[in-house]
C-alpha positions in Angstrom: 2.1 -11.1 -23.6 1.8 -7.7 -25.2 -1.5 -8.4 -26.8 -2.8 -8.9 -23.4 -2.3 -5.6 -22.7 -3.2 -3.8 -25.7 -6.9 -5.5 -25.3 -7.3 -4.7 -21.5 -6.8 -0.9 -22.5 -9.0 -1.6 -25.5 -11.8 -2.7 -23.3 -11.2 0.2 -20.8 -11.3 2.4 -23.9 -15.0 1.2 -24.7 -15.8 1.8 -21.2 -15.2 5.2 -21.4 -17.2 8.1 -23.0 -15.9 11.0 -24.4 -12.3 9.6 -25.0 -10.8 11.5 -28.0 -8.6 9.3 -30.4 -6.9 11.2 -33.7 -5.3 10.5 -36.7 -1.3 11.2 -36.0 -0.8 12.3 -39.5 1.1 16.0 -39.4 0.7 16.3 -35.3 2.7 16.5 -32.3 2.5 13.7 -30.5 2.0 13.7 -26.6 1.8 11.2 -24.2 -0.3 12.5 -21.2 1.3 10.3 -18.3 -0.4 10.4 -14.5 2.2 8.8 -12.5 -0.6 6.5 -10.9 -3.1 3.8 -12.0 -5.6 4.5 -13.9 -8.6 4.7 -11.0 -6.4 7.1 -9.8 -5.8 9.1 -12.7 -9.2 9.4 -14.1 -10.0 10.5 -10.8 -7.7 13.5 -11.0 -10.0 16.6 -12.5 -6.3 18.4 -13.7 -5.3 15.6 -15.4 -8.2 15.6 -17.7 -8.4 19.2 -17.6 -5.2 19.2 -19.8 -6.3 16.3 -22.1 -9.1 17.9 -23.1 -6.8 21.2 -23.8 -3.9 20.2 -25.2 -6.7 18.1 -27.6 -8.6 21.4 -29.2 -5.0 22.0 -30.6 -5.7 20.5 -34.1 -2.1 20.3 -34.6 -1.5 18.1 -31.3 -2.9 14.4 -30.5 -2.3 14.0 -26.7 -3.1 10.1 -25.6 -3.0 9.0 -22.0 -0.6 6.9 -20.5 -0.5 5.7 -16.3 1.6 3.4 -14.4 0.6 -0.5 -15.1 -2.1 -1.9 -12.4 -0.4 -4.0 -10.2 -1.3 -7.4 -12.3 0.3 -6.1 -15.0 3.5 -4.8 -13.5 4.6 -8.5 -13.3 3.3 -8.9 -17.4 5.9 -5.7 -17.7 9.0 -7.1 -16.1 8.6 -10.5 -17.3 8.6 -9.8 -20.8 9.8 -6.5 -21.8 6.8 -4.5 -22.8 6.7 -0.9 -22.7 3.5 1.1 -21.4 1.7 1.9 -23.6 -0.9 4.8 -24.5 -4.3 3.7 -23.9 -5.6 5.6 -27.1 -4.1 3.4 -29.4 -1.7 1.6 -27.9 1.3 2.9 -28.8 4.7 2.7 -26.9 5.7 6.0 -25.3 9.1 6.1 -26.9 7.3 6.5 -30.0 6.1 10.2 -28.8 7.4 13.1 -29.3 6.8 14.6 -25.8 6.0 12.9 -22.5 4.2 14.8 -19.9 3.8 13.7 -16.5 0.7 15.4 -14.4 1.8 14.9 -10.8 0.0 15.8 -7.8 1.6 13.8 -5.0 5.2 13.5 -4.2 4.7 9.4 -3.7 4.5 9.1 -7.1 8.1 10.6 -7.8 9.3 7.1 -8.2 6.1 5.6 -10.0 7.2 8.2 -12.7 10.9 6.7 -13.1 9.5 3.2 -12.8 7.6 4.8 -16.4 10.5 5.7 -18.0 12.3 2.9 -17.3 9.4 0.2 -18.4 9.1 2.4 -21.5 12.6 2.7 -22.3 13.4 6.0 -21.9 16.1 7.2 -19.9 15.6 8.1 -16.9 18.4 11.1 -16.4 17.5 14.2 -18.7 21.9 13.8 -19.3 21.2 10.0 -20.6 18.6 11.1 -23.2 19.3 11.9 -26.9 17.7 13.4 -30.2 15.9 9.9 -30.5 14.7 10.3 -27.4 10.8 11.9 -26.5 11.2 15.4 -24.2 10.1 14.7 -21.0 8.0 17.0 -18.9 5.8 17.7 -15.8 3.1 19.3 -14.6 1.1 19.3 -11.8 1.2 21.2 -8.2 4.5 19.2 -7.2 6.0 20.2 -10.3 5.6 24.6 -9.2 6.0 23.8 -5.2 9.4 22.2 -5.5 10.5 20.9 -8.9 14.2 20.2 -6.8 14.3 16.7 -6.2 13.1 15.9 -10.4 15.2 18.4 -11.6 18.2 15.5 -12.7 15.0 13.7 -14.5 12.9 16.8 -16.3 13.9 18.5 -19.5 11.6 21.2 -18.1 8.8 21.6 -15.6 5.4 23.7 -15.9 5.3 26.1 -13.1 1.8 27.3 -12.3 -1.8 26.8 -14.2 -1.2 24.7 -17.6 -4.1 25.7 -19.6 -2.2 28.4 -21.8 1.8 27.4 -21.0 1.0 23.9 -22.5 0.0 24.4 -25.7 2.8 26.7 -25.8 5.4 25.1 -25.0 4.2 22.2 -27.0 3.8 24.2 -29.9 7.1 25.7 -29.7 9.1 22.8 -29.7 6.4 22.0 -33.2 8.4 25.0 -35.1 11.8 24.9 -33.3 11.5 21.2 -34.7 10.3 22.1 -38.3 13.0 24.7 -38.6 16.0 23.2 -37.5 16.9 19.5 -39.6 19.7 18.8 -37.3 17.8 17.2 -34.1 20.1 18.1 -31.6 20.8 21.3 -32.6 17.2 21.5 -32.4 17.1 20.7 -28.9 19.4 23.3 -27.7 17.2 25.7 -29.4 14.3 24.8 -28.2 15.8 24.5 -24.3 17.3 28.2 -25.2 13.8 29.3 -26.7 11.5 28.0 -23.7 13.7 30.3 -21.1 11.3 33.1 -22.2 8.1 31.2 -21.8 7.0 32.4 -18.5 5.8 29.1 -16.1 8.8 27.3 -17.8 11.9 26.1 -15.9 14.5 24.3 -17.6 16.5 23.0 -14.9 19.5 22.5 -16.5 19.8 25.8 -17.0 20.4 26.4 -13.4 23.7 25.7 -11.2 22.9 24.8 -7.5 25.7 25.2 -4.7 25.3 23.9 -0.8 26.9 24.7 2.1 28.6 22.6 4.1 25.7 21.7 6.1 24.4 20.7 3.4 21.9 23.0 3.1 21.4 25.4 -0.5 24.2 28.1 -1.1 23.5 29.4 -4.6 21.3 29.1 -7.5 23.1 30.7 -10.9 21.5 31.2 -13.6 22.6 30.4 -17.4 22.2 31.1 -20.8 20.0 33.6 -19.8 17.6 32.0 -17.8 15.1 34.3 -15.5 15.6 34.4 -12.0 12.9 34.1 -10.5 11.2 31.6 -12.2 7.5 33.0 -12.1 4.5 31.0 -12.6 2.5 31.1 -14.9 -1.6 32.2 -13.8 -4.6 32.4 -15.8 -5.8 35.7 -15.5 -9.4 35.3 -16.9 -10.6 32.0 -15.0 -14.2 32.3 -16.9 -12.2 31.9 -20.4 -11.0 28.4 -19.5 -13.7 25.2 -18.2 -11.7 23.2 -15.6 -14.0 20.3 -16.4 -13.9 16.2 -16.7 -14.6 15.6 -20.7 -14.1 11.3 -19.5 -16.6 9.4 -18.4 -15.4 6.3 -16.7 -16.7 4.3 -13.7 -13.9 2.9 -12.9 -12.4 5.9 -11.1 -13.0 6.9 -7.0 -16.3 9.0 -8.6 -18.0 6.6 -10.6 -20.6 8.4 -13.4 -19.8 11.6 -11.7 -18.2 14.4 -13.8 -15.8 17.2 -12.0 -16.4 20.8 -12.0 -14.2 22.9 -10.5 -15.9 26.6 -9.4 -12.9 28.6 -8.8 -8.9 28.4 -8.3 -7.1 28.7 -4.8 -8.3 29.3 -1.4 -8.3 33.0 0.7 -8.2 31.1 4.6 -4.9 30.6 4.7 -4.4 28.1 6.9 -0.6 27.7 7.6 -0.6 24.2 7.0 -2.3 24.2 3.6 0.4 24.5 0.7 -2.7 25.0 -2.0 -3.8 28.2 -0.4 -0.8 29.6 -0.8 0.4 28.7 -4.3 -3.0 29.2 -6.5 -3.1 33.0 -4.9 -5.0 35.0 -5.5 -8.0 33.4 -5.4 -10.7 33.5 -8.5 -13.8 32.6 -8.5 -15.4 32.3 -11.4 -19.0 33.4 -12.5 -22.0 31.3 -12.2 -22.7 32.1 -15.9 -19.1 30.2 -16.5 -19.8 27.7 -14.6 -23.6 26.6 -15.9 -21.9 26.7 -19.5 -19.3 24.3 -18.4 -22.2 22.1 -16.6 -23.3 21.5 -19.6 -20.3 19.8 -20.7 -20.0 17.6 -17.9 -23.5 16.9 -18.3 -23.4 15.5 -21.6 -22.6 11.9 -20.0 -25.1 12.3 -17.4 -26.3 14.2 -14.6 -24.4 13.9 -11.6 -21.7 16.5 -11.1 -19.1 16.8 -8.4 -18.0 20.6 -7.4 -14.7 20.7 -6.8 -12.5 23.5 -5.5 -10.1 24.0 -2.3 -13.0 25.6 -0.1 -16.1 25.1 -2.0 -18.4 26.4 0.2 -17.2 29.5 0.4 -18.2 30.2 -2.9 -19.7 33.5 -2.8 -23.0 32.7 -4.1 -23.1 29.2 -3.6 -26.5 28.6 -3.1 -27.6 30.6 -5.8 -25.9 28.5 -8.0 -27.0 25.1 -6.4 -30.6 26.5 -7.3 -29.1 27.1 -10.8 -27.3 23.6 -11.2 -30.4 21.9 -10.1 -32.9 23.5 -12.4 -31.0 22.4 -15.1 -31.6 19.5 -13.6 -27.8 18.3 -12.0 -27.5 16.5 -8.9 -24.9 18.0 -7.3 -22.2 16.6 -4.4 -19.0 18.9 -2.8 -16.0 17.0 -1.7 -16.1 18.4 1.7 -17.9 21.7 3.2 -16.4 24.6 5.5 -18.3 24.8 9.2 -18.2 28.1 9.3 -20.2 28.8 5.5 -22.6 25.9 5.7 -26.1 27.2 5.3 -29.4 25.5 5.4 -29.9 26.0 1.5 -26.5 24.4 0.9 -27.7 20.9 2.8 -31.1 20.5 1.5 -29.4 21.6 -2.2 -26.9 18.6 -1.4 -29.6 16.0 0.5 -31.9 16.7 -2.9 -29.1 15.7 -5.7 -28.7 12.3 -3.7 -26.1 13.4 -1.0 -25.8 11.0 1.5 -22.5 11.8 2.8 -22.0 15.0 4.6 -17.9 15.9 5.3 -16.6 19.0 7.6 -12.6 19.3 8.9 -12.1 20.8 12.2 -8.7 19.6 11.4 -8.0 19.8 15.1 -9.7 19.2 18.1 -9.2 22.3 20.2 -9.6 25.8 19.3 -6.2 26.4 20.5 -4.5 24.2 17.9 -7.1 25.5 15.2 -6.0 29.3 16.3 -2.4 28.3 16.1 -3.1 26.6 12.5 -4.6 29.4 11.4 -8.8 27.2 11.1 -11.3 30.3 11.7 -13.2 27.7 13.5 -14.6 28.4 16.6 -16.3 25.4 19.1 -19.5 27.2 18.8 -19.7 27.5 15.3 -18.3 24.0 15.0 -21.4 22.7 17.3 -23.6 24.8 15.3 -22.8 23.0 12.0 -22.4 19.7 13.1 -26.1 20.2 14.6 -27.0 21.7 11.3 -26.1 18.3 9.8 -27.3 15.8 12.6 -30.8 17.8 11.8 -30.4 16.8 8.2 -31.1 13.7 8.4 -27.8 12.9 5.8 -26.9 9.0 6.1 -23.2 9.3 6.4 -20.8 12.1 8.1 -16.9 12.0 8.2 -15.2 14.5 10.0 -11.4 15.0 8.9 -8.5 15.3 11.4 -4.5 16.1 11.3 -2.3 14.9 13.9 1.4 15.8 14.5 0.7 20.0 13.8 3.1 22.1 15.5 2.4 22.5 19.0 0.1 19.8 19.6 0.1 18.5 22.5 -1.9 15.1 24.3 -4.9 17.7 25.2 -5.8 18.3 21.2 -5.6 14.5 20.9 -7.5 13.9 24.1 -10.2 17.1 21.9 -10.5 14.7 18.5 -11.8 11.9 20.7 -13.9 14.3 22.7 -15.4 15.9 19.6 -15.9 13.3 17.6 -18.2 11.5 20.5 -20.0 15.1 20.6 -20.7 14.7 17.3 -22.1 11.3 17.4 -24.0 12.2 20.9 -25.5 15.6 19.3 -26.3 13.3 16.4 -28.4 10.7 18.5 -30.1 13.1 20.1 -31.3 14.7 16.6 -32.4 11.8 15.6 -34.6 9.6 18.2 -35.4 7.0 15.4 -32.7 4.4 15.5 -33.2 3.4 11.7 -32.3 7.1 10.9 -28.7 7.5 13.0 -25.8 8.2 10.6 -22.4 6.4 10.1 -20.0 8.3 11.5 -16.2 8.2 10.2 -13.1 10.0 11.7 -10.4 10.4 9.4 -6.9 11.0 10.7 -3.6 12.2 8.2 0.0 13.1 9.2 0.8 16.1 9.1 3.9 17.1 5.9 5.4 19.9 6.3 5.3 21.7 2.8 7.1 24.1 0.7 5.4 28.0 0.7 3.0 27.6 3.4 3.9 29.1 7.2 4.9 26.2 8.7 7.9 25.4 5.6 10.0 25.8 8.4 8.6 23.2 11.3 10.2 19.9 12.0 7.9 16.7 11.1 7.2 14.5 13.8 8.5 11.3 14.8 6.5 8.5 12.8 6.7 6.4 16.3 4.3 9.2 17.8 2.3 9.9 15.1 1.7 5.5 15.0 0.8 5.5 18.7 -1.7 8.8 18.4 -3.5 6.9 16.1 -3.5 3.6 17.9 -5.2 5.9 20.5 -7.8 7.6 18.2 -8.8 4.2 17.1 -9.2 2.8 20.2 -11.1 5.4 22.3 -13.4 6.1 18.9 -14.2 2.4 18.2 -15.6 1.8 21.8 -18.5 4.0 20.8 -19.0 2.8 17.3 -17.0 5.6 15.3 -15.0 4.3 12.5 -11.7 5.4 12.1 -9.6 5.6 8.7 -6.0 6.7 8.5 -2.8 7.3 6.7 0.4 5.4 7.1 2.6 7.7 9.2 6.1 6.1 7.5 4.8 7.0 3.9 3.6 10.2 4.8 7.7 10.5 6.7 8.7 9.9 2.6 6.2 12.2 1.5 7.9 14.8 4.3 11.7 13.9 2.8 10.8 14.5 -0.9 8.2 17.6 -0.8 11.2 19.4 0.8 14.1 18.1 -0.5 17.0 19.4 -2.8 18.5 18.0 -6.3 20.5 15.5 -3.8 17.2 13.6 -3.2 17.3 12.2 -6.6 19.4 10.1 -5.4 17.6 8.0 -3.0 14.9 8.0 -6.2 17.6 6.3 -7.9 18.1 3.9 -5.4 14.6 3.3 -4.9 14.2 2.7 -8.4 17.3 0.0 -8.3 15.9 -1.8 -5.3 12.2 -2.2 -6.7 10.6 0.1 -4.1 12.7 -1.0 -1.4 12.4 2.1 0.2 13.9 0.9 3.9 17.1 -0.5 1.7 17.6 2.8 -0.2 17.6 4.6 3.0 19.8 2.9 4.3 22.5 2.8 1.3 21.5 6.6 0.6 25.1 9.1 2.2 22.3 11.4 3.5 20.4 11.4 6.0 16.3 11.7 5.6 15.6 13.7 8.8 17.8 16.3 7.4 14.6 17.1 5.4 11.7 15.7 7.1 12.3 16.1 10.8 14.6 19.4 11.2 13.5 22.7 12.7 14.7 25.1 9.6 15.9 28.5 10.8 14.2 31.6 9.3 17.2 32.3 7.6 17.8 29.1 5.9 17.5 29.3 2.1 14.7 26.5 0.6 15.5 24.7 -2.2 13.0 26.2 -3.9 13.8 30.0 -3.3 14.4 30.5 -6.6 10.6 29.6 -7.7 8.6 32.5 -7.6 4.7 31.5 -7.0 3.2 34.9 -6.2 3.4 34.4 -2.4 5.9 36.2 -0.2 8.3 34.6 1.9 8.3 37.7 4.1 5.3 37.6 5.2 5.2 33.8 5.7 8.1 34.1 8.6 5.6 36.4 9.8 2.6 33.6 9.8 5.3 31.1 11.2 5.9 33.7 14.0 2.7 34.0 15.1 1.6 30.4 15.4 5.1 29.7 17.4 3.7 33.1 19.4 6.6 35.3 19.1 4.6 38.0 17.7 0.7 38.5 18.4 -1.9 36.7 16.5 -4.2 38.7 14.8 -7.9 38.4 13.4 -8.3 36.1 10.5 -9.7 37.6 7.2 -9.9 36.3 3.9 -11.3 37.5 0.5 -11.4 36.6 -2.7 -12.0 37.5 -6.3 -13.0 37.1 -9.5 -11.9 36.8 -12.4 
């Protein structure tokens, strides 16, 4: 059954443009790996980002890999083939190196499920000489590495543009020097300890406490502490940029762009703001020069970025974009820096979806959460876009933030139908009303934001708040989507949790994805790191990660939302670079 798979990613090959396929003759090998499908993957702008880089290394051939589509999975188990690379169809065990790119933590056991259908072994202590290194990447991999840390020869901490081909290139002449292949290893495990962005985690000892939370982390062989991340400090040098094509990804034709790193709000719920800091923008001249690349397989580019809109001169370089003749679509746009040029910029690419997150429907909750998002400003926008005649608007809500109470669910419904009534009265012709879509997501508690230290809630609530945002929102024709509440409660137990969550991987793993049976058979208990109130003096598992934001005055953010020490007036900036 293994030819059937090698033609399916043969066709999906031809369907592509700008794939790059080399000769392995003299080259590291790597297998790129996205711990997802492939529509998911190709979707991801960082995952290409670092094919195309770890590519313009003429002494690398990097080839993609991704977790089987679910057809396949049963092709897989039935009759022992590996996954293969979609370049040429190669098993991954046949690599050198295998690099995971992982973005969200419910892919932690898609990744094992990999190793294992490849036949690689899963624990870093299982694998040999004859074995590929395996490595990840990828914002999970620099929030918490903890819970992968029995799985990863090493993890890439921070931005991967320069600490890839690095470390890649290292183990290249660590390899070439030394005959003896373990021997190798060791050195090459010893020589990436002064790669800054690198952690070897075997190079660190972890104690607990009897309460099972972190005691210790020790240091050995003379590995750093803290392990600092690594941060491109000239953002104009490097174009974040899709170099695939595909249509069979959540974008279509469109190619990604991304217009700066990191986000200056700081809202206290938003882990991205906090670990890309400080925030670069980049330069419109950078960013028309990468255009061009993305616009070599057509014209339709997708900006991409944590707050877009508050690019400083953002509608100077819509102007720009379109003149060279781009049509041009954001992923979502701040209230508060939406401008009229902006819209009709959008409306005349093509735009017919218009997306703005109040992310809670008071402005008490959006205080407490840190949203500079006033009611009146909020009105203001959303008449902004009723007046634009745009076909479709979503607005994007969180439930389950700290302090929320049944007003600020009772303040999505009421806002929401505000937005639909301030939207019919815009538009008087009934052919031009818009589609109007409420989204809803749990809220995770994540490592290095303010709120690290709050307790998730109970996936019972969070279930019944959005049986009541459906309800009252579909009796006046607003469409609701949501998350599942008990996947985002796993997403809660492994964004926070410690080396002892590998574990319950492994049992996951065992039991097929039989999450509720590896709970169950799991000596720990999952609330202990999704639903626990952390005191401010608990050490985090990952304490010993330095990613240029300080603890210190995230206690202080924490204590201010909680109100034991006065709010103050929200600023941002940002820079570039």
């Amino acid at each position: 059954m293994n030819w059937q798979l090698k033609e399916k990613a043969r066709k999906r090959l031809a369907g592509e443009t700008g794939a790059i396929v080399k000769d392995w003759g003299g080259r590291l090998s790597v297998a790129l790996v996205f711990p997802n499908t492939y529509y998911v993957g190709m979707s991801n702008l960082g995952f290409q980002t670092i094919y195309g880089v770890l590519n313009r290394r003429s002494d690398i051939v990097c080839e993609r890999a991704f977790l089987p589509d679910p057809d396949d999975l049963a092709i897989h188990e039935r009759s022992g083939a590996p996954v293969l690379s979609l370049e040429t169809q190669r098993p991954l065990r046949e690599f050198d190196c295998v690099a995971f790119s992982t973005t969200y933590e419910n892919d932690y056991l898609h990744l094992l499920r990999i190793l294992e259908l490849s036949g690689i072994p899963v624990k870093t202590s299982d694998r040999g000489p004859s074995d590929p290194l395996v490595s990840m990447g990828g914002v999970c991999a620099w929030s918490n590495p903890e819970p992968l840390a029995d799985f990863m020869d090493w993890f890439f901490l921070g931005e991967g543009e320069e600490s890839g081909p690095e470390a890649f290139a290292l183990w290249r002449q660590v390899s070439e020097a030394e005959r003896d292949p373990a021997a190798a290893r060791t050195e090459f495990f010893r020589a990436l300890l002064t790669v800054e962005g690198i952690y070897v985690p075997h190079s660190y000892d972890v104690s607990y406490r009897g309460d099972g939370t972190v005691a210790n982390v020790v240091p050995r062989d003379g590995a750093p502490l803290p392990v600092r991340k690594r941060r491109l400090l000239k953002t104009d040098e490097h174009d974040t940029v899709s170099v695939i094509r595909t249509q069979d990804t959540e974008f279509g034709s469109m190619g990604l762009l991304e217009v700066g790193k990191g986000c200056g709000r700081g809202c206290r719920f938003c882990m991205e703001g906090e670990i890309y800091r400080p925030v670069r923008h980049r330069h419109i001249p950078a960013i028309l020069r990468a255009a061009e690349i993305a616009m070599r397989h057509g014209p339709r580019i997708g900006l991409v970025g944590a707050c877009v809109s508050d690019y400083p001169w953002i509608d100077d370089l819509v102007v720009a974009l379109r003149a060279k003749g781009a049509d041009i679509s954001l992923s979502s746009v701040r209230a508060d820096s939406l401008s009229p040029g902006l819209v009709q910029g959008l409306l005349d690419s093509g735009t017919q979806t218009l997306t703005i997150a109040p992310e809670a429907g008071t402005e008490r909750l959006r205080t407490v959460i840190h949203k500079s998002l006033s009611d009146q400003r909020l009105l203001q926008a959303i008449d902004l876009i009723a007046a634009s005649g745009v076909r479709r608007v979503k607005l994007y809500f969180m439930i389950g933030q700290p302090t929320e109470a049944a007003e600020d669910i009772d303040g999505i419904i009421d806002l929401a139908k505000t937005t639909r009534h301030r939207i019919l009265k815009a538009r008087r012709d009934p052919a031009s009303l818009a589609e109007l879509t409420a989204g809803v997501s749990s809220f995770v508690p994540k490592p290095w934001t303010a709120f690290q230290w709050c307790a998730m809630a109970d996936v019972k609530a969070l279930d019944g708040k959005i049986r009541t945002l459906t309800r009252e929102l579909r009796k006046v024709g607003i469409h609701v989507t949501h998350d599942v509440p008990k996947w985002a409660y796993l997403q809660g137990v492994l964004a926070r949790g410690d080396r002892h969550v590998g574990g319950l991987l492994l049992l996951a793993l065992a039991y097929k994805g039989d999450w509720k049976r590896a709970f169950r058979e799991w000596p720990r208990n999952p609330d202990f790191y999704a639903c626990r109130e952390r005191p401010l003096s608990e050490r985090f598992p990952w304490d010993h990660v330095d990613v240029g934001t300080k603890r210190e005055r995230l206690e202080t953010e924490y204590q201010r939302a909680m109100g034991l020490v006065p709010e103050r007036a929200i600023q941002w900036k940002a820079a570039l670079a």
